[in-house]
N, C-alpha and C positions, 0 to 999 in steps of 0.2 A: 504494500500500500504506500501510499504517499501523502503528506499532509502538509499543507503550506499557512504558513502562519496561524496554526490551529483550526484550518478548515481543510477534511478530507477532502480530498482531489480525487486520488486513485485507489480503488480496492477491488484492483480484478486479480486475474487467477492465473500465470504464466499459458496456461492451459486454452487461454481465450487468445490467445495472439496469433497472428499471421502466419508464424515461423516459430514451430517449436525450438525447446531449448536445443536439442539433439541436432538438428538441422543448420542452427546458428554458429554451433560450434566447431560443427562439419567446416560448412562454408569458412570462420577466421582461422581455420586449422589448415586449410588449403592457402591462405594466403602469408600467416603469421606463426611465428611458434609461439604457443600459447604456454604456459609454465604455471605451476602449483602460485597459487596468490594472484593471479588474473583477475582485472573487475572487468566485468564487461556490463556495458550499458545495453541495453535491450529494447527501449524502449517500452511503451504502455498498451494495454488494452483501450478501446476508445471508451474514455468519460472523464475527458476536463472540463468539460463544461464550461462556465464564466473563467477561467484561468486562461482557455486556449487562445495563443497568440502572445501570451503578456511575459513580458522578460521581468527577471529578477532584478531587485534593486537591495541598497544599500541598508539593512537591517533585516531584509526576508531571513524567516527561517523555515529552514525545510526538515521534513522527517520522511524518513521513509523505511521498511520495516520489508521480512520476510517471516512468515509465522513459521514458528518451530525454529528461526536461524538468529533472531534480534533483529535490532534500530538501530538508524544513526539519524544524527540530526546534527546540521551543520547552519548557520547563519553568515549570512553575506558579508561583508565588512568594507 
């Protein structure tokens, strides 16, 4: 999930995207050597709703979470 400045954004399911995780890794595995500690960004299922399009700015904070793995939350500066 994803949450930005204490309003949910995102809480879809890896499961709902375009391009399974399997498939994603295929593909940067074919181009890049991927190594233990890799972050890969992924992208979202659709529903940003009022966010989409909007860039961050100077105090946003962001959270974002995998269930069963933890959070991070970071703030802009």
């Amino acid at each position: 999930g994803f949450r930005l400045n204490g309003v949910d954004v995102q809480d879809g399911r890896t499961s709902h995207m375009r391009y399974g995780i399997g498939e994603i890794l295929d593909y940067l595995g074919r181009h890049i050597e991927l190594r233990p500690g890799d972050l890969i960004a992924t992208g979202t299922p659709a529903r940003i709703g009022p966010f989409a399009g909007r860039h961050l700015g100077r105090g946003d904070t962001m959270t974002c979470w995998i269930d069963g793995i933890g959070e991070l939350t970071n703030t802009v500066e």
